[in-house]
One Martini backbone bead per residue (centre of mass of N, CA, C, O) as a GRO file, in nm:
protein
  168
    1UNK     BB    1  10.181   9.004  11.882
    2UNK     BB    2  10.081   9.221  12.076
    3UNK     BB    3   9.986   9.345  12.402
    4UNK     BB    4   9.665   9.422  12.261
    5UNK     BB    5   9.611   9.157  12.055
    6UNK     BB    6   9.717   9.224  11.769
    7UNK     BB    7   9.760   9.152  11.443
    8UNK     BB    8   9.997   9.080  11.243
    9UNK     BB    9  10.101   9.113  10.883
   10UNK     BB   10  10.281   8.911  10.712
   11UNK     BB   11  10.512   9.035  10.410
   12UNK     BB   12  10.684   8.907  10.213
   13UNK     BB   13  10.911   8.997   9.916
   14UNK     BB   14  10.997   8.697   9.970
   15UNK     BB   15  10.853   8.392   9.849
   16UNK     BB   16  10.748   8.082   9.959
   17UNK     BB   17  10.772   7.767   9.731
   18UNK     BB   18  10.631   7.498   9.678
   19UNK     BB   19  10.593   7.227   9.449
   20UNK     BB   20  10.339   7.024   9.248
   21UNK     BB   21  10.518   6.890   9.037
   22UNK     BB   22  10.830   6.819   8.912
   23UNK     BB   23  10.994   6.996   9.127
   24UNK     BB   24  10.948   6.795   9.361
   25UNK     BB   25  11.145   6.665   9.620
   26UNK     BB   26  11.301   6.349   9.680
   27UNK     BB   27  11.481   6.191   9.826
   28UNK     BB   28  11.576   5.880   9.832
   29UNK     BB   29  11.557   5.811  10.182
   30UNK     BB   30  11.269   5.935  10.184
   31UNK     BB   31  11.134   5.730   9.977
   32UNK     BB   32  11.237   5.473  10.169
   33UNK     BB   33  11.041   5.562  10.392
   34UNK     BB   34  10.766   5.606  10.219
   35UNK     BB   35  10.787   5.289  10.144
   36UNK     BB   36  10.757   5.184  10.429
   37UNK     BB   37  10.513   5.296  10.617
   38UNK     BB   38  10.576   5.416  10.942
   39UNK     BB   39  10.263   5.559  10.893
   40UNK     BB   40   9.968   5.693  10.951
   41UNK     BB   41   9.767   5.882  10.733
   42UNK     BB   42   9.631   6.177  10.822
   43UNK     BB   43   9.298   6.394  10.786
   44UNK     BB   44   9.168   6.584  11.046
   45UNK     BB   45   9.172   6.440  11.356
   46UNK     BB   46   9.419   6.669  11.481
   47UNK     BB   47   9.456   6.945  11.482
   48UNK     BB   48   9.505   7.061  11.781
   49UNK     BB   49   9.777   6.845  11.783
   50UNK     BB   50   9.926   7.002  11.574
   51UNK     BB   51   9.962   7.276  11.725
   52UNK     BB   52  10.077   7.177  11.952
   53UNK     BB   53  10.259   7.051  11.875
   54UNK     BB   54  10.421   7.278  11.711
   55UNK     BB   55  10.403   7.452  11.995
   56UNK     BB   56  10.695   7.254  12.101
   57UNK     BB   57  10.872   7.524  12.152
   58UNK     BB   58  11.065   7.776  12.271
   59UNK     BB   59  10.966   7.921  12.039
   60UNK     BB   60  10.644   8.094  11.932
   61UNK     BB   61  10.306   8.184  11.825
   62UNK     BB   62  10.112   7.954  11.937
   63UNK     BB   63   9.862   8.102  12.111
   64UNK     BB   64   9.556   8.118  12.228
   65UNK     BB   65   9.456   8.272  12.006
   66UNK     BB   66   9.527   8.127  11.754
   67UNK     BB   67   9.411   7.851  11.830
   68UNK     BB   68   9.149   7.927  11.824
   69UNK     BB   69   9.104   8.043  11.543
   70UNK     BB   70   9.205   7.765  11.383
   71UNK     BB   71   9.005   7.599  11.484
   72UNK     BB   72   8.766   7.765  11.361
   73UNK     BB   73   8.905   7.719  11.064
   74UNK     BB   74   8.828   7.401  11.088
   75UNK     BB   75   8.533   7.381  11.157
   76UNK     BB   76   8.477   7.539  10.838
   77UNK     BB   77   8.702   7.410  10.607
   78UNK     BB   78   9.008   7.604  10.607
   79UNK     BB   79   9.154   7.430  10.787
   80UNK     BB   80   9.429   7.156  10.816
   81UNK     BB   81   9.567   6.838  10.880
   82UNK     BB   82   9.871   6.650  10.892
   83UNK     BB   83   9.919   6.313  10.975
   84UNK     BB   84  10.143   6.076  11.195
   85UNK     BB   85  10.083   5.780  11.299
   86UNK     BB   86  10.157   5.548  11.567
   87UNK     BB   87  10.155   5.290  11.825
   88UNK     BB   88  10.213   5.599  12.016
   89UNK     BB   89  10.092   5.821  11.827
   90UNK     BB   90  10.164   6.133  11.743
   91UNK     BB   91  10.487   6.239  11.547
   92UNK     BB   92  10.341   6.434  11.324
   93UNK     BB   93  10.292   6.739  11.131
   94UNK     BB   94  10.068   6.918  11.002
   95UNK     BB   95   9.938   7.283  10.868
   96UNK     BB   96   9.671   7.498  10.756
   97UNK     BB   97   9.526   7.683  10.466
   98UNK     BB   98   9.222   7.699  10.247
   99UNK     BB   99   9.213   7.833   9.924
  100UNK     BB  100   9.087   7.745   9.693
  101UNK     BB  101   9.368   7.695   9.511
  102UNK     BB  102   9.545   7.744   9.794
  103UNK     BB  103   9.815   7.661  10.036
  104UNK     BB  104   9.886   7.726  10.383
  105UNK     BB  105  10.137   7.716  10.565
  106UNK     BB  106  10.281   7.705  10.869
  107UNK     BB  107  10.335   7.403  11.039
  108UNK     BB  108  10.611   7.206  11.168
  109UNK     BB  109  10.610   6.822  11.323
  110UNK     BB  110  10.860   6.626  11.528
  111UNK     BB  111  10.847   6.288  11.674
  112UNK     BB  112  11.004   6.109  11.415
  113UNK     BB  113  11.184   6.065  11.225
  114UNK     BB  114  11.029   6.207  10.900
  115UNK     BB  115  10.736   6.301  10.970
  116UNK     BB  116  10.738   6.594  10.830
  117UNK     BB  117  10.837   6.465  10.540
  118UNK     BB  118  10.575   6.308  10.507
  119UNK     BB  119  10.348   6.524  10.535
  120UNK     BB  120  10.445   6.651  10.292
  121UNK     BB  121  10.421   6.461  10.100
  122UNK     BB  122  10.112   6.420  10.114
  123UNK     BB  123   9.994   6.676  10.091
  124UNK     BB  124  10.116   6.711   9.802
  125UNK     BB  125   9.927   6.434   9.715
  126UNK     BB  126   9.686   6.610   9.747
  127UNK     BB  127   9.707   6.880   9.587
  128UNK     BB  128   9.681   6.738   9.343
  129UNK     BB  129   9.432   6.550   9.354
  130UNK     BB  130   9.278   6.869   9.385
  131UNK     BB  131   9.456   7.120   9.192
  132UNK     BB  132   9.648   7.269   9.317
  133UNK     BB  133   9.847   7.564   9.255
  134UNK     BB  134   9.994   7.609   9.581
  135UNK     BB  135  10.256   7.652   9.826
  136UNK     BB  136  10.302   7.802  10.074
  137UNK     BB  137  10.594   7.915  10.283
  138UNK     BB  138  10.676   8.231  10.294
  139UNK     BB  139  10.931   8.125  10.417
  140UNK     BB  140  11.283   8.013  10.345
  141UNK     BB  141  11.419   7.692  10.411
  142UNK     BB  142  11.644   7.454  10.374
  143UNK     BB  143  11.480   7.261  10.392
  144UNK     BB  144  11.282   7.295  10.177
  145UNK     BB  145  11.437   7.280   9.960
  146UNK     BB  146  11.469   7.000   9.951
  147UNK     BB  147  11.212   6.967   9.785
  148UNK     BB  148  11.198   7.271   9.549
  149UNK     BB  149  11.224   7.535   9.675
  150UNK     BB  150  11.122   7.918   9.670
  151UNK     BB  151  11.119   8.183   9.527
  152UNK     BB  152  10.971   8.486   9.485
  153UNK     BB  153  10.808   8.802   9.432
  154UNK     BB  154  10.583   8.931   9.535
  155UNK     BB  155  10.410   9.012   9.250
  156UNK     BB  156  10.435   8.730   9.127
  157UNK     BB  157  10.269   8.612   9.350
  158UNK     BB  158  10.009   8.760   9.348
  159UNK     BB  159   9.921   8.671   9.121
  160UNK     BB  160   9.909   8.365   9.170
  161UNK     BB  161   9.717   8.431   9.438
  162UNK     BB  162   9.464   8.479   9.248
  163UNK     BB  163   9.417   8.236   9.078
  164UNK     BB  164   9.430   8.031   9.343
  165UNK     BB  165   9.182   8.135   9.497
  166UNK     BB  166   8.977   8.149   9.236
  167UNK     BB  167   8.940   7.865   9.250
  168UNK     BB  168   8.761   7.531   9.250
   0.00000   0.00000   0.00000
């Protein structure tokens, strides 16, 4: 965001997008983390306390009018959070927003070991049942990739992205 409040729109050449299908992958390790339970899913409970989290580092972009906006597109219906929660409060989720079939991550956030891994797995298996087409998460990092994250040329992302906004 400039300093006169202005916000600018990030367009990578090259988009990032996890898979909602099988090339989706869970490590072994992983998926026995997620058999074990460690944590209660939920959705859309704490909207705020995840864009909090997820602004607790050193550097952020979500400052108070990002949150501010945000929280208001969820409360019309289009931003949504996946939450883990344990014995001791929230410890990790993400966020994102969704439009059609097509959900756009913005960011993610663990306070223990797996909490981020594991609303992602959520997330992907809510997606799956609710038809969706994309799950966006603008640009590729070693992490997503371990899910079998993937690069895509923007021309290409386009089309996939009127497709699937287009859905409903």
């Amino acid at each position: 965001m400039a300093d006169d409040g202005e916000i600018f729109w990030y367009e990578p050449k090259m988009r990032g997008l996890i898979p909602l299908d099988d090339r989706f992958h869970v490590s072994n390790n992983l998926r026995k983390l997620w058999n074990k339970k460690p944590f209660d899913i939920r959705f859309d409970t704490a909207f705020r306390e995840v864009m909090m989290g997820c602004s607790e580092r050193e550097e952020t972009w979500i400052d108070p009018v990002i949150l501010e906006s945000y929280c208001q597109l969820h409360d019309v219906g289009h931003a949504h959070s996946v939450e883990c929660w344990d014995e001791n409060g929230l410890q990790g989720g993400l966020y994102g927003v969704s439009l059609g079939k097509a959900f756009f991550g913005e960011s993610m956030f663990s306070r223990k070991t797996g909490a981020s891994k594991i609303a992602m797995i959520a997330l992907v298996d809510r997606l799956r049942v609710k038809g969706f087409e994309l799950l966006d998460t603008q640009w590729m990092t070693d992490h997503l990739r371990t899910f079998g994250g993937y690069e895509i040329p923007q021309e290409e992302y386009l089309k996939l992205l009127e497709i699937a906004v287009q859905g409903s």
